[in-house]
C-alpha positions in Angstrom: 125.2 87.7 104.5 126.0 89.0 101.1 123.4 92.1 102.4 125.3 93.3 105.1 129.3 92.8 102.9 127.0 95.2 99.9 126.1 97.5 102.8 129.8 97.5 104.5 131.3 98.4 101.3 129.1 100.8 100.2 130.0 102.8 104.0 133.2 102.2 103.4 133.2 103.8 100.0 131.0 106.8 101.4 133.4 107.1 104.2 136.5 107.0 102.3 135.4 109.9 100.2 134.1 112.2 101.9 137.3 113.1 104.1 138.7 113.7 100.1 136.3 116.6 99.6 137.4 118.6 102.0 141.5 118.1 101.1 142.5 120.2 98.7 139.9 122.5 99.2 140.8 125.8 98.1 140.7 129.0 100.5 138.6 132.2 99.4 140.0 135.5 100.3 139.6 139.1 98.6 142.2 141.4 96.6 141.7 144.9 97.0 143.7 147.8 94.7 143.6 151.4 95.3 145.5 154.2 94.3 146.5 157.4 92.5 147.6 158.0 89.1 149.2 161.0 88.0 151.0 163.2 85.9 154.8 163.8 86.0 153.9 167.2 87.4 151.4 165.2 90.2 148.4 166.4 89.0 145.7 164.0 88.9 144.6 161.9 85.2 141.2 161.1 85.4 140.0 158.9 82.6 143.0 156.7 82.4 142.6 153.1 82.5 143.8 150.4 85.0 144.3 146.5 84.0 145.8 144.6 86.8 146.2 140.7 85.5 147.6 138.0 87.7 149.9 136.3 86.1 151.4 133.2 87.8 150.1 131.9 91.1 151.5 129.3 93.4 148.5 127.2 94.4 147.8 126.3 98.0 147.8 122.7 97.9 150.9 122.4 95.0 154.1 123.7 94.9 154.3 123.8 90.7 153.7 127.6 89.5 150.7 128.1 87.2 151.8 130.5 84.3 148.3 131.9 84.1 146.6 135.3 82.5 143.4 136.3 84.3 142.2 139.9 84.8 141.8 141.0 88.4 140.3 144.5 87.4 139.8 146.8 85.1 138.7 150.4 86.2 139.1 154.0 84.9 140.3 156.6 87.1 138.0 158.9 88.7 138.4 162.9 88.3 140.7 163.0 91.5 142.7 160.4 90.1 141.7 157.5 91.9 140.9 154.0 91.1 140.0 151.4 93.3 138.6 147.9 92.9 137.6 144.5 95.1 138.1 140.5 93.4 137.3 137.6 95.2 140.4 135.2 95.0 140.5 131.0 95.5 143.6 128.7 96.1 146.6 130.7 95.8 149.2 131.0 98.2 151.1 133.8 96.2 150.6 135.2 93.3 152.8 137.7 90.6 150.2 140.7 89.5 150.9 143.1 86.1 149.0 146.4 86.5 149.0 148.1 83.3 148.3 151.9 82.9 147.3 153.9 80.1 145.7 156.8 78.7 145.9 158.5 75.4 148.4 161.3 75.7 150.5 159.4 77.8 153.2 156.6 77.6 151.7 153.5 79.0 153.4 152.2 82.3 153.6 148.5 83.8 154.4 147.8 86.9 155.1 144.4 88.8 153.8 143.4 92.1 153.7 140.0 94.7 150.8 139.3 97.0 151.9 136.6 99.8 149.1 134.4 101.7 150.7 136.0 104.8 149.2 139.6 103.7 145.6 138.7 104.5 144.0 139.7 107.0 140.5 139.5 108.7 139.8 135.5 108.1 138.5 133.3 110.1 140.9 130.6 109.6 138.5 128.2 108.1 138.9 128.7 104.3 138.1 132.4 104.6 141.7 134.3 104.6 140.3 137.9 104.6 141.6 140.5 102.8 144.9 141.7 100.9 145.1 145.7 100.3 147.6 147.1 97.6 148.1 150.7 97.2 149.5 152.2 93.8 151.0 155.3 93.1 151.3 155.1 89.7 153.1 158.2 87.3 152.2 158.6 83.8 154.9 160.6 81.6 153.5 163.0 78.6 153.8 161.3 75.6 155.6 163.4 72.9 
C-alpha cells in the first residue's frame, strides 16, 4: 500500500512539473540591421563603426521593463558604406535599441529605435517568431 501512495506521488510530482517547463518559455526570433552611412555631402564612409545595444526590453511573459545594456552588433562599414548584421534574440516582446556611430574625422551620432513583437515575420508560431529587419540611414557631419 505504502508502494503504490510513493508511486502516486512521485507521478503526481512529475506531472505537475513538466506542464511548468514549457510556461514561460521564451520565443527565439532574429534581429537583422542594415544600412548606409554617409557623409553630409552623401558620399559613402567606409571604415566607420556601428554599435547597436539594446537597452531596455519588455519581456514576454512580464510586464516590468528590464533596464538592460547588451550589444546586438558591432560592425564596420564596408567601402560602399554599408553595414549589415544578423543576432538571434529570446523573450522580448519589445525592446528600445541605441545604434551608435562613429568614425574619426567625424562627430559621433546616436540614434534611437523600437522593435515591436508584431514586426516579425516568417515564424512558425511555435516559439520561433522569425525575423525583424531595420534599415538605417545614418549621416555623419565633419568634425571641425
Amino acid at each position: 500500500m505504502k508502494l503504490s501512495r510513493l508511486y502516486t506521488a512521485l507521478l503526481a510530482a512529475i506531472g505537475t512539473q513538466l506542464p511548468s517547463c514549457a510556461y514561460g518559455t521564451e520565443y527565439v526570433a532574429y534581429f537583422k540591421n542594415y544600412g548606409v552611412v554617409s557623409d553630409e555631402n552623401g558620399k559613402s564612409v567606409q571604415g566607420a563603426r556601428v554599435e547597436i545595444d539594446k537597452i531596455d526590453i519588455d519581456p514576454y511573459d512580464s510586464v516590468a521593463v528590464k533596464r538592460v545594456t547588451e550589444s546586438i552588433a558591432d560592425v564596420y562599414t564596408d567601402r560602399y558604406g554599408q553595414f549589415h548584421s544578423k543576432k538571434e534574440l529570446y523573450g522580448a516582446q519589445s525592446m528600445t535599441c541605441r545604434i551608435i556611430t562613429s568614425k574619426e574625422g567625424f562627430v559621433p551620432d546616436t540614434n534611437y529605435f523600437r522593435v515591436n513583437r508584431e514586426e516579425f515575420i516568417g515564424g512558425d508560431g511555435n516559439n520561433d517568431e522569425g525575423t525583424v529587419t531595420k534599415m538605417h540611414q545614418i549621416t555623419l557631419k565633419k568634425d571641425e
